[in-house]
N, C-alpha and C positions, 0 to 999 in steps of 0.2 A: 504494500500500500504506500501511497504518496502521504507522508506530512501535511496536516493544514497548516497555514503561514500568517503572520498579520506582519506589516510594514510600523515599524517605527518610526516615529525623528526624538530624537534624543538628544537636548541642550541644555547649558549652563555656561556658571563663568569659565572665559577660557582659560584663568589659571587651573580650573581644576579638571581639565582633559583626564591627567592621568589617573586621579583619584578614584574617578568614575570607572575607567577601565579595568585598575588593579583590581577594586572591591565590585566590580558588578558583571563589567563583561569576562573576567576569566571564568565567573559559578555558570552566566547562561552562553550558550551557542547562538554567535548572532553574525549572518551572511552581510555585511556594510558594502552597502552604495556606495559611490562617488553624490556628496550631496551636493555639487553644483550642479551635476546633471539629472538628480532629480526635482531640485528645487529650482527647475530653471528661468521657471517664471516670476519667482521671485527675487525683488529690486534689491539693490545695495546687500548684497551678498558677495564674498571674496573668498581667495583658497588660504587654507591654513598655512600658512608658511613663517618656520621656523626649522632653524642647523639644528640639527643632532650632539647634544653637549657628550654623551657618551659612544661617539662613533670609535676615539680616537681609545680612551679606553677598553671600549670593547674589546678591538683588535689585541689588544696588549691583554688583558683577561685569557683570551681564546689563547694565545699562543701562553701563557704558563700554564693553564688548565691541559693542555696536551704532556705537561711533563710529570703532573699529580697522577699517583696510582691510581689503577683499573678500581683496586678494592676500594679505595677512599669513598667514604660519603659525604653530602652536604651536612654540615651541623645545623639545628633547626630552629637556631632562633633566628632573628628579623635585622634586616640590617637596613639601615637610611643612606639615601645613593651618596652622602659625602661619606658614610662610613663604609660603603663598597668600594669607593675613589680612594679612599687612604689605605683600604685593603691590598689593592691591586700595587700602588705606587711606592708605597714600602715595602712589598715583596721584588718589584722590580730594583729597589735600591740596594736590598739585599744581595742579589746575586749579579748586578750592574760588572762589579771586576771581576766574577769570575766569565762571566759572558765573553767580556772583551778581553779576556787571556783564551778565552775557547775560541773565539773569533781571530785572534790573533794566531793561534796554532792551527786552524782551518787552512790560514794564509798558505802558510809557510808549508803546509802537505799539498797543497794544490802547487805551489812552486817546487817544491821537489820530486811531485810526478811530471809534471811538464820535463823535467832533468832528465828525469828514468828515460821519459817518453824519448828524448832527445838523443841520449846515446845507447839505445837499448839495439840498434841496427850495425852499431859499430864495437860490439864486443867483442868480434872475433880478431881486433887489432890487437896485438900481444905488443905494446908500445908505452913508454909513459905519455901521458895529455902533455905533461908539464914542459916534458923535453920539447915533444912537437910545437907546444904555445913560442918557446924561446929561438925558435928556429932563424938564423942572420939570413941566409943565403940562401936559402931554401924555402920557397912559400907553397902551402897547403891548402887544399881544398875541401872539406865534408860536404857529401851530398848524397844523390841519386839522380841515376837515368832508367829512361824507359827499357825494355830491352830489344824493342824495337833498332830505339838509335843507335846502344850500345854493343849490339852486332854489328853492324854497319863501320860503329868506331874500332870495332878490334879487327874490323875485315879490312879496312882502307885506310883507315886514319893511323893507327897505333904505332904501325913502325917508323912513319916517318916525323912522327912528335918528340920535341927532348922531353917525355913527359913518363910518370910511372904511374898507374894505376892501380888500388891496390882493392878488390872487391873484398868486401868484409860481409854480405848479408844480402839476399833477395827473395824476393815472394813472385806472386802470381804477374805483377805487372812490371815490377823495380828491382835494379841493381843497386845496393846500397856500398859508398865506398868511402876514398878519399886518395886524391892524386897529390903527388908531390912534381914541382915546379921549379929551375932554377929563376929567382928573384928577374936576372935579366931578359928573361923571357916569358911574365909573368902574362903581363899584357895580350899577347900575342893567341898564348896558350887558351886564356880564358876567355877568349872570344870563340876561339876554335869550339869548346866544351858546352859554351851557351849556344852558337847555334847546333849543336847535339842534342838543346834541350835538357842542360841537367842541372837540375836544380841544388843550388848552395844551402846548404845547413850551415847555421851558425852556431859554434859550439862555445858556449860560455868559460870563461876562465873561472870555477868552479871544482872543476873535476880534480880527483887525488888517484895518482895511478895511474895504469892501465885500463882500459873501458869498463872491462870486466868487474878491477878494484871499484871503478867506480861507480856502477853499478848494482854490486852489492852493496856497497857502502850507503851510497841513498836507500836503497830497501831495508836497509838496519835503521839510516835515520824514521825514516816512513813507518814502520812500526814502532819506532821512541815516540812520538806526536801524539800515532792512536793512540796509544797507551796513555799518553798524559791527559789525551782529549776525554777517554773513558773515564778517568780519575776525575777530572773536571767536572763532569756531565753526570758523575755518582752523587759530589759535592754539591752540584745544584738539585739535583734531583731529591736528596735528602733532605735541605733548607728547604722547599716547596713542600715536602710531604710533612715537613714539621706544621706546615700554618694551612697542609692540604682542605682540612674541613671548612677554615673561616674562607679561604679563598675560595669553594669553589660557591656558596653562599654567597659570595661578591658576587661571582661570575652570574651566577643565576641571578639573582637582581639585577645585577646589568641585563641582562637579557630581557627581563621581562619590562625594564624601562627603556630599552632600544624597540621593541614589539610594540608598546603603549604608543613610543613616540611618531611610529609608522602610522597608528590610524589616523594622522594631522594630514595625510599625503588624500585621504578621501575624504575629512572635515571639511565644512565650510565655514565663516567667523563672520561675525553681520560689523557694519562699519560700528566706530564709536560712539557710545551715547549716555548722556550722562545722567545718573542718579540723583533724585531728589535727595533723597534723605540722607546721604553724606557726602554728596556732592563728587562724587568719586566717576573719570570715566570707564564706563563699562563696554565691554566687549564679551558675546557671548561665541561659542562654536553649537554646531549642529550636527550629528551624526544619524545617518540615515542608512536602515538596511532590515533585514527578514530575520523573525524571530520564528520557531515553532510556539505551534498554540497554544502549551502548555510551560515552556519558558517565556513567552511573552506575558502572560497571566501573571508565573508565578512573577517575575521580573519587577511587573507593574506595581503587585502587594510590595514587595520588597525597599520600594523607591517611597511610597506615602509619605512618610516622613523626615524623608531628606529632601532637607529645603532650599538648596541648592542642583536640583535634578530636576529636570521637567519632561513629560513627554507627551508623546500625541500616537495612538495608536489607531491601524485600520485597517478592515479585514479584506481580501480581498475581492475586488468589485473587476469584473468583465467591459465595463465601460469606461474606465478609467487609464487604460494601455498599461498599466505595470504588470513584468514579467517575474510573476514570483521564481524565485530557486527552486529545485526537488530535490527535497531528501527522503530517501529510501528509508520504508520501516518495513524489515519481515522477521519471520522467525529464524532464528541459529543456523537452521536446520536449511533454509534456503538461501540464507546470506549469501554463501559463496558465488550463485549463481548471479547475484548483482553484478558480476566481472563481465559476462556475457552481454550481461544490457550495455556495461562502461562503453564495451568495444564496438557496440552500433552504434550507441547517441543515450545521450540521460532522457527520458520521457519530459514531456513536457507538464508544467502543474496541473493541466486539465487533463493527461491523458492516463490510460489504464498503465500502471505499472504491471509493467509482464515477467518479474520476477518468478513468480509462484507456476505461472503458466510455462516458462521454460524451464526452470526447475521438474517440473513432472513429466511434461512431455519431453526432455533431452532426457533423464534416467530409463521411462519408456523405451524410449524406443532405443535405444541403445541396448538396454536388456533386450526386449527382441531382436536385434541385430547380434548381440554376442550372448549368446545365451548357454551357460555353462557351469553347472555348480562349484564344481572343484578352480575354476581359473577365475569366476566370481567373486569367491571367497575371500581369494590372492590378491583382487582391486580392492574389498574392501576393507584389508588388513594394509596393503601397501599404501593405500591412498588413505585411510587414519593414520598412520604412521608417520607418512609425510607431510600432514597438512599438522600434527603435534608436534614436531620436533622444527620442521620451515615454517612451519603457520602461511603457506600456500591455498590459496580457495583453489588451487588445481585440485590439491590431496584430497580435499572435500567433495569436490565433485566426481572423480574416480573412485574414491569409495560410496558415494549413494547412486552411480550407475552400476555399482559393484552388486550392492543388493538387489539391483533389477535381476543384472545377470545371474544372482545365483536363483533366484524366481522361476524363472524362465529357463533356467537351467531345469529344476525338477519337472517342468510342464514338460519340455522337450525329452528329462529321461538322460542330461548328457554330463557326466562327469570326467573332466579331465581326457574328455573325447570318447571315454566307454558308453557306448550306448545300452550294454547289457547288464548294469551294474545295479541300475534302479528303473524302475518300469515310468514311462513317461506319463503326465496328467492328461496332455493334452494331447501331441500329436509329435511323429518325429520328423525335423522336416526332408529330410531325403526320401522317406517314404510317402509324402503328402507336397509333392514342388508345387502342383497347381493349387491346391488349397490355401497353401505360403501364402504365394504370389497373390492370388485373388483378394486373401486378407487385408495384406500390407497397402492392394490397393484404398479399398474399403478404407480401412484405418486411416490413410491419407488422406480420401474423401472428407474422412467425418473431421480431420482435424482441419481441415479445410474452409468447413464450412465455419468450426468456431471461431477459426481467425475473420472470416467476415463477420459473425456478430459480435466480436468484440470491435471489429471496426466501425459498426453500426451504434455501438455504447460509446464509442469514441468522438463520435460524429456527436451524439444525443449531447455530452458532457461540453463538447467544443460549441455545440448549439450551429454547427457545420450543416444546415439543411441538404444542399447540395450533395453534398457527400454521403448525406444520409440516405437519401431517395435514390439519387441517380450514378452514383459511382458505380464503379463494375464491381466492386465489395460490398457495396450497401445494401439495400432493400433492394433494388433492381435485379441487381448481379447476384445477390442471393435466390430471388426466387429462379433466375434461370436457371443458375448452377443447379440447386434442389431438382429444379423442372428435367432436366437433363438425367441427372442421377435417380431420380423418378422411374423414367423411358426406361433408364438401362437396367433397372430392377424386376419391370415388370419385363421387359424382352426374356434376359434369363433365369423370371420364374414362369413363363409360361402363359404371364396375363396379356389380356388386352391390353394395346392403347387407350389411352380416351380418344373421344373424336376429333375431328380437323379444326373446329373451331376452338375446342378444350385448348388444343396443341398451338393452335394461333397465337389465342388470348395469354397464353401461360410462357409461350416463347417473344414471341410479335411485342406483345408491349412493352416487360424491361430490355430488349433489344431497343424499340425504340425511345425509352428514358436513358439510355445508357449513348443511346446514338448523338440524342439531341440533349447531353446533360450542357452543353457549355451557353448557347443560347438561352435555355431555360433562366441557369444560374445569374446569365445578365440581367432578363427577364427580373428575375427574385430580386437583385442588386438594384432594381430600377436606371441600369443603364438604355440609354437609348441605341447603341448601335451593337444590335445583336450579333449582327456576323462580321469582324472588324478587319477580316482577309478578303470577306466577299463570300459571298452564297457557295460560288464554283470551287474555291479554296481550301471551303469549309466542308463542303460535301467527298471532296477527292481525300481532305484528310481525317477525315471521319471511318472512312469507308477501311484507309490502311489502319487503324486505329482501332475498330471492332475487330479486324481480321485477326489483330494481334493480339486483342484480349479473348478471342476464341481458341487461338493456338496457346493463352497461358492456360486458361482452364483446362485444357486436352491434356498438356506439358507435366504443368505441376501435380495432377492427380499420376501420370504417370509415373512420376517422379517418385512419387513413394515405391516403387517398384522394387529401390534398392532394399530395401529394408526387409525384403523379403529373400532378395538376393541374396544380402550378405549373412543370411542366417541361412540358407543354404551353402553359403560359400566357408562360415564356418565349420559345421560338419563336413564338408568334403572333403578341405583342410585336415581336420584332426583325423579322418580316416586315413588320409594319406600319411599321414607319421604314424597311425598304429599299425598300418600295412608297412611300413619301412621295418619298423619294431619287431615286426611278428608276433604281434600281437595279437592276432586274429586267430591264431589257435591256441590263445591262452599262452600268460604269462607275457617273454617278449622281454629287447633288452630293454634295461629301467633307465639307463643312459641316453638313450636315441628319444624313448618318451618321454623325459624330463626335460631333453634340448629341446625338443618339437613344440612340446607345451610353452614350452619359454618364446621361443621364436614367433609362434602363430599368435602369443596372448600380447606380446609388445608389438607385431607388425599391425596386423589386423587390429586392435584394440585401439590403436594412433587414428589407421585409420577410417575405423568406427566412430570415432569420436568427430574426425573433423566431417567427415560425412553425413553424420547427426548435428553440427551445427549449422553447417549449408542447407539443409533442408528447413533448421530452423528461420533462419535470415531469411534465403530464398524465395522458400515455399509460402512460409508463414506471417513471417513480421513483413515483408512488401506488403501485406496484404491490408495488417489496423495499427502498423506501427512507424511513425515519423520518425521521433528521440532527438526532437528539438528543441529540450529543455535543456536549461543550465543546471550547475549542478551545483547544491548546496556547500558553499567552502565556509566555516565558522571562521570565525577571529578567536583566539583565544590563546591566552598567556601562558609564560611555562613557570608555572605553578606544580 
C-alpha cells in the first residue's frame, strides 16, 4: 500500500532553523521541498543563504575519526558545537608534530624510491658511482634506447664511434646502459646517440658504491622510514584512541549540525520586518515538504506548545497540482519485492502499489516454472541464508520463490529430479505436455485480464475517464479481450457461438471505443479540434494502431507459453542427468547427480527468474502500470 501524505510549511525565527531540526525533524520523516518553488506565488520571499561554519571542521573530524578504533564507541553525553570545535582542535594540536614528522618521512621514502627507481636498471654495472661522478677526461652517459635503434647502432654505427657502450639491463622494448666518451669528443658523440633516440638519465650524486651497493642500501634506508613511519602512526593512533569516545561524539555532532545546516539550501527567509513589542528586526524561514499521516499528526501535537514553531498543514487535494512523494508500506514478508517496482518507476501517489501483486504472482509462477522439492528446498535455505548474513532483498526473494518451488515440486511428484520417489498431487509434466501448455496459457489469460482491472482501478483512482472507458486495458479492451476468451472457451468445449449480432455488439463496439478513444477524449477535454493531423491521418493511424493492439492481445497471452515450457524443460533437464547417472535402474553415480543438480538448479533457476520478470514488466505492468511517482526520500539527522 501507498502512504497517505499531508504537505506542510513549517516556520519560525530564522535563528532557530537548527533547533527545530535537531528536536523535531530527526523523531518525524519528513520529504522537504525547495520552498521557493512551492511558494512561488508568494511576494518578498528569498533563499536561505548562509556559509557553513562547520565545513572546514568537518573535514578535519572525518579525517581523525578514520584513525579511532573499529571497536571505539561514541560516549553519550551531549556536547554544544563550541565544545565539539574544541574537541576536534585540541586533538588536532595534539598530534600536529607528530603528523609533520610523518609527513616529513613520507617525503623522504617517496624520494628514495624515485633513487631505487633511478638506478635499479643499472645494477649490473660492477663500478663505483663515485669514481664515474669524478671522471676528468672521460665523460658518461646513463640512459636507454629503443632496440629498434640500438640494432641499427651496433650494426652500422658502433665500430666507427670512439665511443664504448656498456649495456647493463633490458626489457621488452629498452636497452638500459651507459656509454663512456672521450671529453674531446663529447659533443660530437652525443649528437650521434640522440639522433638514435636514447634517452639521458640523470643520475644524482647520491649514490654510495656500486649500483648494486647502492641499491640495497636505499632498500635498507626505505625500510628504516617504514619502520619509523609505523612507530609514528602507533603514537598517533594511541593519542586519538585515548580521547576516541569524546571525539567521535564531536564528530557526530558535527554531523548532525552540517545535515541541519543543508536544509537552509531548500528554506526560504521572508525579507525583514520589525516587531512591535521589542522592536527587534525579524526575519522568519519556511520549510516546506510531505509528512506521513500519522507523523504529521503526531508532529502537529508535538509543536502546541512551542511558541516559536508555527505550521500550516494540508491534505492532499487533486486540484491543486502538488505531486505528493510515495512511500511504500507492506508487510516483511513482501518488502523485498519493492526492489522490482524500484527498477521500473516508484508508483505514483494515486496509483495501485503493485508490490503484493508481484510478490505472488513472480513466487507463482516461478514455482511452476521450476518446480522441485528437493532443489526448492536448496532456494529456500540458500536464499534465507543470504538475504541474513548480506541482508540482500535478492536472498529474500529466492527463498519465497523457493517455497513455491518446493509446492509444486510435491504437485509434480519431482525430487531432486526422481520422479518415483513420491507420487505427484497433481500431474507430471512430461506425461501431461499439452495439459502444461494449455494451462500456462489459461493462467496467462487470467493474469491478464487482472492487470486490466487493476488498470481500470487505476484509471477510477486517477479519475483518468479516458482510460477508463476507452483504452485497450480499460473497460473497452476488457470486454473484448473476455469477449474473445469467451469464443475460445466455448469452440473447445463444444458450445455454440452466440449469434452475429451477440458477436457484433460484444466485438464491434469496444473495437470501436478503443478505435475512436482519442477524439472522444478531446471530445470529454472540450477541445474543439478533434482530429488535429486530419481525419485521413487519423484514420491510416488508427487502423496500424488496433492492428497492433490485436497482435498484443494474440502475443502476450501466448507469451505465457513459456511457463509451461520451462516446467517441461525442467524435467527433461533432470532426466537427462539421471540418465547420465544411471540412474534409471536404481541407485547411479551420486557424483554426476549432485553436479547435475547443481548445474541445472543455478542455470535454469537465473534463468527462470529473469524470465519471470519479463513477463512480469512485459506482459503485465504495460498493461495498469506507469511508476511515475517520486519516491519518498526523508530528511533526517544522524542521531
Amino acid at each position: 500500500m501507498i502512504e497517505k501524505m499531508k504537505f506542510l510549511s513549517i516556520t519560525g525565527p530564522k535563528s532557530d532553523i537548527d533547533r527545530v531540526a535537531n528536536t523535531y525533524l530527526s523523531k518525524y520523516e519528513m520529504h522537504l521541498e525547495n520552498a521557493l518553488s512551492e511558494l512561488s506565488t508568494v511576494r518578498d520571499l528569498k533563499p536561505f543563504i548562509e556559509m557553513n561554519p562547520y565545513r572546514d571542521l568537518m573535514s578535519k573530524s572525518e579525517e581523525l575519526v578514520k584513525k579511532i578504533d573499529e571497536n571505539c564507541s561514541a560516549s553519550h553525553k551531549s556536547m554544544t558545537p563550541s565544545e565539539a570545535a574544541d574537541v576536534i582542535t585540541n586533538a588536532f594540536s595534539m598530534i600536529d608534530d607528530l603528523d609533520l614528522q610523518k609527513k616529513a618521512l613520507k617525503d623522504k621514502k617517496t624520494h628514495y624510491k624515485e633513487l631505487l627507481h633511478t638506478i635499479e636498471p643499472f645494477k649490473m654495472l660492477n663500478y663505483d658511482l663515485k669514481k664515474i661522478m669524478n671522471f676528468k677526461f672521460i665523460k658518461f652517459r646513463f640512459g636507454r634506447i629503443s632496440h629498434e635503434f640500438y640494432n641499427k647502432f651496433s650494426k652500422y654505427v658502433y665500430e666507427n664511434l670512439n665511443t664504448v657502450f656498456y649495456e647493463c639491463d633490458s626489457d621488452e622494448d629498452y636497452v638500459w646502459g651507459i656509454y663512456f666518451v672521450p671529453a674531446t669528443s663529447s659533443v660530437k658523440i652525443d649528437a650521434i646517440y640522440s639522433s638514435l633516440h636514447f634517452e639521458r638519465i640523470f643520475i644524482p650524486n647520491e649514490y654510495e658504491g656500486t649500483p648494486e651497493e647502492a641499491y640495497n642500501d636505499i632498500l635498507s634506508k626505505i625500510d628504516q622510514v617504514t619502520a619509523q613511519i609505523k612507530q609514528i602512526s602507533a603514537e598517533i593512533k594511541k593519542k586519538i584512541d585515548s580521547i576516541g569516545p569524546e571525539l567521535l561524539t564531536a564528530h557526530n555532532t558535527l554531523q548532525t549540525l552540517t545535515k541541519n545546516h543543508d536544509i537552509r539550501k531548500v528554506a526560504a527567509c521572508t525579507k525583514e520586518r520589525r516587531s512591535y513589542k521589542n522592536n527587534d528586526n525579524m526575519i522568519f524561514y519556511i520549510l516546506c515538504g510531505w509528512m506521513t499521516l500519522k507523523d504529521a499528526n503526531a508532529f502537529l501535537k508535538d509543536i502546541e506548545n512551542d511558541p516559536n514553531v508555527y505550521c500550516i498543514s494540508e491534505e492532499v487535494q487533486d486540484d491543486i497540482g502538488m505531486k505528493p512523494p510515495t512511500k511504500l508500506k507492506n508487510p516483511k514478508i513482501f518488502k523485498p519485492f519493492e526492489m522490482f517496482i524500484h527498477m521500473y518507476g516508484v508508483p505514483a501517489y494515486n496509483e495501485i502499489d503493485p508490490t503484493l501483486f508481484v510478490a505472488i504472482t513472480y513466487s507463482l509462477i516461478f514455482g511452476v516454472m521450476f518446480g522441485d522439492v528437493g532443489q526448492g528446498l536448496c532456494l529456500v535455505i540458500g536464499g534465507a541464508l543470504f538475504y541474513k548474513f548480506k541482508k540482500m532483498n535478492l536472498g529474500a526473494i529466492i527463498s519465497l520463490a523457493g517455497i513455491f518451488s518446493t509446492f509444486f515440486g510435491f504437485m509434480y511428484g519431482s525430487v531432486f529430479g526422481y520422479e518415483e520417489l513420491i507420487p505427484s498431487v497433481w500431474m507430471k509434466p512430461m506425461d501431461n505436455i499439452m495439459s502444461i501448455l494449455i494451462t500456462a496459457i489459461v493462467f496467462g489469460a487470467f493474469l491478464i485480464i487482472i492487470a486490466m482491472v487493476l488498470n481500470i482501478i487505476n484509471a477510477v483512482k486517477s479519475k483518468d475517464y479516458a482510460r477508463l472507458f476507452f483504452d485497450t486495458n480499460g473497460l473497452a479492451g476488457l470486454v473484448f479481450y473476455g469477449g474473445i476468451l469467451s469464443c475460445v472457451a466455448l469452440i473447445f468445449t463444444d458450445h455454440e457461438l452466440p449469434g452475429a449480432i451477440v458477436l457484433a455488439i460484444l466485438f464491434g463496439v469496444p473495437l470501436l471505443l478503443m478505435f475512436f478513444k482519442e477524439p472522444i477524449e478531446r471530445k470529454l477535454e472540450k477541445k474543439q479540434n478533434l482530429f488535429p493531423d486530419g481525419k485521413g491521418m487519423f484514420i491510416v493511424t488508427s487502423i496500424f494502431e488496433m492492428f497492433e493492439v490485436l497482435l498484443s492481445y494474440a502475443s502476450n497471452t501466448i507469451s505465457f507459453l513459456r511457463v509451461g515450457a520451462f516446467a517441461l524443460s525442467h524435467a527433461a533437464m533432470m532426466g537427462v542427468v539421471l540418465m547420465l547417472a544411471g540412474a534409471e535402474h536404481g541407485g547411479g553415480n551420486i557424483l554426476v547427480i549432485i553436479l547435475g543438480n547443481i548445474i541445472v538448479a543455478a542455470m535454469e533457476g537465473l534463468i527462470v527468474g529473469i524470465q519471470v520478470l519479463r513477463l512480469e514488466y512485459y506482459e503485465m505492468f504495460s498493461r495498469f502500470y506507469r511508476g511515475t511517482g517520486k519516491e519518498f526520500k526523508p530528511y533526517k539527522t544522524n542521531k
